[in-house]
SEBAZA-355222 format. One line per 8 residues: number of its first residue (from 1); their letters; for each residue x, z, y of N, C-alpha, C, O. Coordinates in steps of 0.001 Angstrom, whole numbers, plus 500000, padded with zeros to 6 digits. Atoms other than C-alpha are relative to their C-alpha. Layout:
<recs>
NUM> A> X:Z:Y:X:Z:Y:X:Z:Y:X:Z:Y | ...
</recs>
This chain:
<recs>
1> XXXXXXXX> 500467:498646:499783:890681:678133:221189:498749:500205:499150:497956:499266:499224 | 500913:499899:500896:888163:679442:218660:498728:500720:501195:498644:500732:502423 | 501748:499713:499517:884608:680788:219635:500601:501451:500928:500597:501840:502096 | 500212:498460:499716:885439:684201:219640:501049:500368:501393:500816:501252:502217 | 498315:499917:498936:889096:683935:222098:498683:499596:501467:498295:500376:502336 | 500821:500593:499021:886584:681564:224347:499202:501270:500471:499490:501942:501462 | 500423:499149:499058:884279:683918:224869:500487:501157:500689:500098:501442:501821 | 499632:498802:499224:886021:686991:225657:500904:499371:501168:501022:500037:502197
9> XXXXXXXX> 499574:500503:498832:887948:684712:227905:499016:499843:501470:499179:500185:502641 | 501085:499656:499119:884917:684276:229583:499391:501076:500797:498959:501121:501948 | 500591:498823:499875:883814:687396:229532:500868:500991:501548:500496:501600:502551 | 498482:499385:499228:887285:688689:231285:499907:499221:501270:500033:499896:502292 | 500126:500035:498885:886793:686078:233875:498464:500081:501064:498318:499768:502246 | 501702:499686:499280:882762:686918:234847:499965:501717:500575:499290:502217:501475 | 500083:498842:499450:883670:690419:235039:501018:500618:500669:501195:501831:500781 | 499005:499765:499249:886736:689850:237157:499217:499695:501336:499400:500414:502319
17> XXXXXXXX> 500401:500783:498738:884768:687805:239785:498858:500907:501178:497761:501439:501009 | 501518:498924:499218:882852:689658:242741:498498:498772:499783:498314:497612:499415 | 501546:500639:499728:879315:688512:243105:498917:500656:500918:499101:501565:501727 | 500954:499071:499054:876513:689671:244776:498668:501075:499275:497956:500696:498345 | 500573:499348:500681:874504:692674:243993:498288:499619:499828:497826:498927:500735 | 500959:500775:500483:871171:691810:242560:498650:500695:500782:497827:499935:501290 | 501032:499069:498879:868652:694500:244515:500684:500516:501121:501579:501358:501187 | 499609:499871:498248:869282:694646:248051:499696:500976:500361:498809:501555:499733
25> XXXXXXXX> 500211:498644:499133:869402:697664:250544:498885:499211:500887:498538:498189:501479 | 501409:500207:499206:866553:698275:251734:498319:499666:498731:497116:499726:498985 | 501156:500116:500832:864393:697527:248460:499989:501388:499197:500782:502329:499191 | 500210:498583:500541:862787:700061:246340:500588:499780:498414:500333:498812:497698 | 499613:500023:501525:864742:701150:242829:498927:500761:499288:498287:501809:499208 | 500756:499371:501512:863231:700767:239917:499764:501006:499603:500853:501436:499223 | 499508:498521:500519:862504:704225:238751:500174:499690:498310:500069:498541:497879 | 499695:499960:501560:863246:705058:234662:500499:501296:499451:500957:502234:500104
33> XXXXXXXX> 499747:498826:500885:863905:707478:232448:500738:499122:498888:500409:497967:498619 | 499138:500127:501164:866693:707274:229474:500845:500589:499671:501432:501323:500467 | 499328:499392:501069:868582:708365:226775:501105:500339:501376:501166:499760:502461 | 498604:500423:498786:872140:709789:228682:500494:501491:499522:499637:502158:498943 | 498847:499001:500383:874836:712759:227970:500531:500264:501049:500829:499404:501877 | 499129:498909:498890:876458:715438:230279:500608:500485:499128:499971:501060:498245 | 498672:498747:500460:879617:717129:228888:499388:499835:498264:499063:500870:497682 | 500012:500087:501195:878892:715685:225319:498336:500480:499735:498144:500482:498519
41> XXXXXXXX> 501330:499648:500097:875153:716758:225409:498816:499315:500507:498468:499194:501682 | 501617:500929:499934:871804:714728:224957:499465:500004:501334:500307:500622:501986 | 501408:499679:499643:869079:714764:227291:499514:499004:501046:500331:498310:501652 | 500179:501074:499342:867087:712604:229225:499790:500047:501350:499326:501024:501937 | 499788:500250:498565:867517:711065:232668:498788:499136:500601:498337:498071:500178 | 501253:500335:499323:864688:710561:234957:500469:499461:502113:500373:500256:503048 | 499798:499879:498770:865757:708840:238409:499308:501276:501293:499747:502209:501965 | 500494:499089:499366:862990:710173:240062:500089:501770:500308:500220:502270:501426
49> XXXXXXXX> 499254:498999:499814:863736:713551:239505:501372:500506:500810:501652:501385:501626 | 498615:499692:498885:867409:712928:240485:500187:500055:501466:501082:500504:502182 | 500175:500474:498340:866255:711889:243842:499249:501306:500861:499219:501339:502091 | 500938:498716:499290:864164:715197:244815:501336:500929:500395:501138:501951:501052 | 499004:499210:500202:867590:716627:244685:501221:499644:500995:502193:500346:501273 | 499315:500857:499082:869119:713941:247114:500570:498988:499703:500441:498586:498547 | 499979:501686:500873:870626:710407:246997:500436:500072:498588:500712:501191:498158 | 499466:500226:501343:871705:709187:243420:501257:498799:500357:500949:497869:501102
57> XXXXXXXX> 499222:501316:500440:874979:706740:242839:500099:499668:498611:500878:500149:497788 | 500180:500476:500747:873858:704895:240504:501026:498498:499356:500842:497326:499685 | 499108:501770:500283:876631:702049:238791:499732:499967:498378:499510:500878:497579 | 500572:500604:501114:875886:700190:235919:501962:499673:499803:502846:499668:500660 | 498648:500831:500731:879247:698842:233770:499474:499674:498812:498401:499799:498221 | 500668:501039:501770:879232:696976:230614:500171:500737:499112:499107:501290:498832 | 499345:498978:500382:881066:699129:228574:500369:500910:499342:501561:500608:499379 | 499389:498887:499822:882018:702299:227331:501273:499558:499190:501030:498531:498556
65> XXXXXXXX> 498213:499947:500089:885969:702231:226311:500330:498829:500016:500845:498381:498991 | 499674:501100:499415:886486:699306:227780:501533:500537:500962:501762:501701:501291 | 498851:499320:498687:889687:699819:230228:499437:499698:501383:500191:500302:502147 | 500474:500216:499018:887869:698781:233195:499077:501403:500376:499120:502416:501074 | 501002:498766:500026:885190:700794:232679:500317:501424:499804:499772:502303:500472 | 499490:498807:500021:886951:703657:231492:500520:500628:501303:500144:501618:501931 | 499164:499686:498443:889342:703661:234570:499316:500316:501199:499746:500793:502249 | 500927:499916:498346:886128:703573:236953:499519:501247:499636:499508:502124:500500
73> XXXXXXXX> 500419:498372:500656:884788:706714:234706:501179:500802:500652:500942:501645:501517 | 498732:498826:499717:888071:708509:235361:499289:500143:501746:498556:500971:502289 | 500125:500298:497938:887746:707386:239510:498904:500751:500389:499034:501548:501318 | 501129:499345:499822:884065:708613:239297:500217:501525:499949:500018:502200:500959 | 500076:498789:500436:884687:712009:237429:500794:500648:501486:500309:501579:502129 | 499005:498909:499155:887732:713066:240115:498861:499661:501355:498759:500680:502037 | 500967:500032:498795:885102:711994:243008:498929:500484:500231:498431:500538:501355 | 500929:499428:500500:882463:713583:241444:499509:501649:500811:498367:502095:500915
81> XXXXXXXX> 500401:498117:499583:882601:717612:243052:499737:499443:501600:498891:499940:502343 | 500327:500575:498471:882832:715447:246524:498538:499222:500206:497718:499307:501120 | 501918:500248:499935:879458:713884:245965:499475:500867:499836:498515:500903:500605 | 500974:498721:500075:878019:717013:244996:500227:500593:501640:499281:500670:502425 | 499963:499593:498294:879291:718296:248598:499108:499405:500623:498221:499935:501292 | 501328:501014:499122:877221:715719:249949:498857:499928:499368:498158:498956:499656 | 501567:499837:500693:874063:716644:247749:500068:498405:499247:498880:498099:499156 | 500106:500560:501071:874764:713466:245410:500276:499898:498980:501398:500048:498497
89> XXXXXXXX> 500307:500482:501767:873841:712629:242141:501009:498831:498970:500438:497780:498679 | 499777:501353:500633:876120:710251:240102:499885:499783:498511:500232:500622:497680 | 500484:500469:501351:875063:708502:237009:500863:498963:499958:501326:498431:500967 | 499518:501172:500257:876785:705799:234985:499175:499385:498838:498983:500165:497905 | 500765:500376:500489:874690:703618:233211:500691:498464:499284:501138:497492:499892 | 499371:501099:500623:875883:701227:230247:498554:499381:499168:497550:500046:498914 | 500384:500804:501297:874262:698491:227821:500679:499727:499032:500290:498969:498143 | 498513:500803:501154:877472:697946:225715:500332:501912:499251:500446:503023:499768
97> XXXXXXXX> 499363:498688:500906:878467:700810:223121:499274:501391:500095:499717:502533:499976 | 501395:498640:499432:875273:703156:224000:500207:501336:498763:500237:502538:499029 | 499443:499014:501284:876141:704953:220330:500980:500716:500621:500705:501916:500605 | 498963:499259:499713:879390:706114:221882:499768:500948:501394:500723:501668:501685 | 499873:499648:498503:878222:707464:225561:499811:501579:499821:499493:501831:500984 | 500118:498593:500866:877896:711392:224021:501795:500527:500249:502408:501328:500954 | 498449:500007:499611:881579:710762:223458:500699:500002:501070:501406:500965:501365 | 499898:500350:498906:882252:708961:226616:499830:501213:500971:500725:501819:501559
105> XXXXXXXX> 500393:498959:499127:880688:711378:228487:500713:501626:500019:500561:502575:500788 | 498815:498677:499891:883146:714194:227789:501363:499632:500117:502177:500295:500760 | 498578:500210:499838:886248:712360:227337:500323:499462:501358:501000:500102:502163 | 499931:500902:498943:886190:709843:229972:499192:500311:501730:499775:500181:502807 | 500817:498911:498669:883479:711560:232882:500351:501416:499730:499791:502236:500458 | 498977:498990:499980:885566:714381:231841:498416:500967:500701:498474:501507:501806 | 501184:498885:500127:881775:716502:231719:499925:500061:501696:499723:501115:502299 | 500216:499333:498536:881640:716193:235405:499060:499235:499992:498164:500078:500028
113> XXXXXXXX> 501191:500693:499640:878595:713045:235723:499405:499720:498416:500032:500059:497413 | 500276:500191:501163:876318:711853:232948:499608:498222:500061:499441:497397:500960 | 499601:501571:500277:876297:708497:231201:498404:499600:499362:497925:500106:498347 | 501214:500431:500607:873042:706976:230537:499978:498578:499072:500760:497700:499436 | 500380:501084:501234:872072:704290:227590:499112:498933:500862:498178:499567:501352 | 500346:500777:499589:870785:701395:229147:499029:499026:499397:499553:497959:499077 | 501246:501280:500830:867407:699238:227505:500176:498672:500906:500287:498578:502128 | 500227:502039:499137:867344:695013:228405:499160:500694:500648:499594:500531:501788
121> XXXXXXXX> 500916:500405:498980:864494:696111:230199:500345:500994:501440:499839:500655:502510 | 498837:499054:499022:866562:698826:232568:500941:499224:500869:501138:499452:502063 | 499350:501117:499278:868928:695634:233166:500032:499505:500674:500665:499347:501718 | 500969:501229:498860:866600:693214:234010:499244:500804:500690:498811:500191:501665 | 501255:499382:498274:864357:695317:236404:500903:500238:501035:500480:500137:502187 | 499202:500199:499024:867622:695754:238154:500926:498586:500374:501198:498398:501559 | 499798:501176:500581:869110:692414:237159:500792:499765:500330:501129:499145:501339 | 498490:499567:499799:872221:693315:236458:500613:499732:498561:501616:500268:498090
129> XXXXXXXX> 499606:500841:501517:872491:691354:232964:501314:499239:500300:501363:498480:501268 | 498879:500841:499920:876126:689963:232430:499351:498736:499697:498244:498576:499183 | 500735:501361:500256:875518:686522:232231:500837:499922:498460:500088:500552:497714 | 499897:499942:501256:877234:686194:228899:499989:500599:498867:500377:500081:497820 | 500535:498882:500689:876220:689110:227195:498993:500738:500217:499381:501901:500110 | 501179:499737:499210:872504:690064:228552:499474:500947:499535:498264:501080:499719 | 499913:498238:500784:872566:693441:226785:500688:500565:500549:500812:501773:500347 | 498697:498366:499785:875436:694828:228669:499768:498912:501631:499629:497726:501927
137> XXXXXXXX> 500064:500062:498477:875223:695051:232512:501197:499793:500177:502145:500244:499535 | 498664:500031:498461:877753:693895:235396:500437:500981:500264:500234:501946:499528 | 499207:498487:499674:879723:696497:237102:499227:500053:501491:499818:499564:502454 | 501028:500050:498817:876869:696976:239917:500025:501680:500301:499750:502484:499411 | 499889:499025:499706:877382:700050:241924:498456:500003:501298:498101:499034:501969 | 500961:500085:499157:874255:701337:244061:499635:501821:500564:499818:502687:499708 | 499826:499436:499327:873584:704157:246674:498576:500218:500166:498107:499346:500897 | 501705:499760:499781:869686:705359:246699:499708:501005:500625:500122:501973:499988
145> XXXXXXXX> 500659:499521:499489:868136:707212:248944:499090:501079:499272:498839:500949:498074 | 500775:499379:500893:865927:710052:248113:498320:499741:499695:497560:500248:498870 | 500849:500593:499949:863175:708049:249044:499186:498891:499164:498032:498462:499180 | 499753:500933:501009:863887:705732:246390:500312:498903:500586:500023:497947:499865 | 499593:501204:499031:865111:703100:249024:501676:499967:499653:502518:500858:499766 | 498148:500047:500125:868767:701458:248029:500481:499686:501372:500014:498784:502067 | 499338:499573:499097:870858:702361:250646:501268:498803:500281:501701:498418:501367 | 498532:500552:500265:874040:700153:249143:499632:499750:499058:499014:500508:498310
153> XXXXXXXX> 499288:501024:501223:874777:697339:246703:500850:499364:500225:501026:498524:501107 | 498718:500985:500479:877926:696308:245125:500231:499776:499080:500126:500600:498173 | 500241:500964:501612:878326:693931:242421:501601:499603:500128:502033:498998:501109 | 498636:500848:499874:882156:693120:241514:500655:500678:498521:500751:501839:498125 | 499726:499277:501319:883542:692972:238025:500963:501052:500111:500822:502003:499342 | 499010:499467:499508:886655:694571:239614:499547:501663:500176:498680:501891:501020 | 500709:498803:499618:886042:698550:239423:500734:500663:501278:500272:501693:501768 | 499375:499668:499066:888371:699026:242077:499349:500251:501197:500217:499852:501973
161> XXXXXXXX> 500185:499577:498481:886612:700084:245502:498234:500347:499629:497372:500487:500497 | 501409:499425:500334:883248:701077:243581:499755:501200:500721:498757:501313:501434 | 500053:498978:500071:883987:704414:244064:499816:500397:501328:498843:501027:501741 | 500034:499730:498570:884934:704615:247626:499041:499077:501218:498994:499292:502429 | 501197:500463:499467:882029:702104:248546:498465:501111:500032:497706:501370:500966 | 500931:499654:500415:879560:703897:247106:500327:501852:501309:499555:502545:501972 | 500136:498237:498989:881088:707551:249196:499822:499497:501402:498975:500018:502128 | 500144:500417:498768:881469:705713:252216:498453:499599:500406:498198:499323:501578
169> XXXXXXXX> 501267:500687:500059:877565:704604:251478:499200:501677:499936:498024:501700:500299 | 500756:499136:500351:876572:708322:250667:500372:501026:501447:499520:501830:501826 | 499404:499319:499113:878773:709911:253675:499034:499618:501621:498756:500442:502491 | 500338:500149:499185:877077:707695:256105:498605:500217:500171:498107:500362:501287 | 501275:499486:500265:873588:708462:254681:499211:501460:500434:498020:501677:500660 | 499512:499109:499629:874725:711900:255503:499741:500367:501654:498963:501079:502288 | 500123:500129:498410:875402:711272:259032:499288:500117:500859:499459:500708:501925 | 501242:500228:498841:872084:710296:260461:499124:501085:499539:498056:501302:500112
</recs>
């Protein structure tokens, strides 16, 4: 197996495997500002802000046209008018293919959430660095409060139940 087969083998099985999410409910998120696109259009994303407005779901993927990642974009976009019902915010936040998220962000979030550009230091303050690529984040889904208190973390390369973790995390936030 050459270098290059190896690693993406790797790669395929680190971001198949659940794990555990790296900032716990109940701690305070990082705030930040960065680069990020709505419906094919620039402008920059400021948590704090998002949060005056009510919780944020915040998920990190590695990404952009990845099929994983794409497929969780699609899942997000159609779930997307139902978080707004519930006064949330969702962001998707990559380290991998940051040039393309302009694109991304219309084809794939289908102009309904916006896709933010991700800096190493955005990563690591959440520390959500793939382990074999430490430029491009895990598939870490998270549920914040408007308080800036995370509500919900889930870490699993698998994008499958992101979506409906993260509503079930914003629904019950709701509740009380």
């Amino acid at each position: 197996m050459n270098r290059l087969t190896a690693g993406l083998a790797a790669i395929a099985v680190l971001a198949a495997s659940p794990a555990l999410a790296a900032l716990k409910p109940g701690a305070k998120a990082p705030d930040f500002t960065a680069p990020a696109a709505l419906a094919g259009k620039d402008f920059s994303f400021t948590l704090s802000k998002a949060l005056k407005k009510g919780p944020v779901v915040l998920y990190f993927f590695p990404a952009a046209y990845t099929s994983g990642c794409t497929a969780e974009a699609h899942e997000f976009a159609e779930a997307t008018p139902d978080f707004e019902k519930l006064g949330a915010t969702v962001i998707g936040v990559t380290g991998g293919n940051v040039d393309r998220i302009k694109d991304f962000s219309k084809e794939h979030c289908r102009d309904k959430f916006a896709v933010a550009a991700a800096s190493p230091a955005l990563i690591k303050s959440y520390d959500v660095a793939l382990p074999v690529k430490d430029t491009w984040s895990n598939r870490t889904s998270y549920v914040i409060a408007p308080d800036g208190n995370i509500l919900m973390a889930y870490t699993d390369g698998n994008f499958a139940g992101h979506v409906s973790k993260t509503m079930d995390a914003v629904k019950a936030f709701k509740a009380k």
